[in-house]
Steps between C-alpha positions, in 0.01 A plus 500: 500500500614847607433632120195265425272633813663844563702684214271409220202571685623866586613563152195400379307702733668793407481434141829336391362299251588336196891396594619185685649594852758290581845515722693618202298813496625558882859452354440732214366749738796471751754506218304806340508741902910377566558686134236788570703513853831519357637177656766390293498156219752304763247595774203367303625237324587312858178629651310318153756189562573550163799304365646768310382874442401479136227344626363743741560758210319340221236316637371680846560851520243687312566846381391760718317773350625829725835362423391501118337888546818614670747359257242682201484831700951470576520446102268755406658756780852456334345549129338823567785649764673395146274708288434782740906531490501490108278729462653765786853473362346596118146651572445591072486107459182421374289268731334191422173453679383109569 
């Protein structure tokens, strides 16, 4: 009743449209802030009831994408700290430009 005459009328007026609202998506959603949070797999996996943590990995927590920006921008830091060394240590080394 709760989603019928209040959640799916809110989403709808502010233009949520097109996907079916159910109480998975709440458990999606909680899975998805514990991980954005940094609460740990035990943590969430007992808070999900989950029977075992593969679970909560595979099938609920949905890649975060600041996570996914930071771990691009760590990798990229440590390949041109890389290059700016390289290229310090033996500055007549020709330079290769992207």
């Amino acid at each position: 009743m709760i989603l019928k005459r209040h959640i799916r009328p809110a989403l709808k007026r502010i233009g949520v449209q097109g996907k079916r609202i159910g109480w998975h998506s709440f458990r999606h959603g909680l899975a998805t802030m514990l991980r954005q949070h940094g609460i740990d797999l035990m943590t969430a996996q007992e808070l999900l009831r989950h029977a075992n943590s593969r679970i909560t990995l595979e099938s609920y927590q949905q890649s975060v994408a600041a996570e996914k920006r930071d771990a691009q921008n760590k990798v990229m830091g440590v390949l041109l700290a890389a290059n700016n060394a390289t290229q310090q240590s033996n500055p007549s080394a020709p330079t290769k430009s992207a």
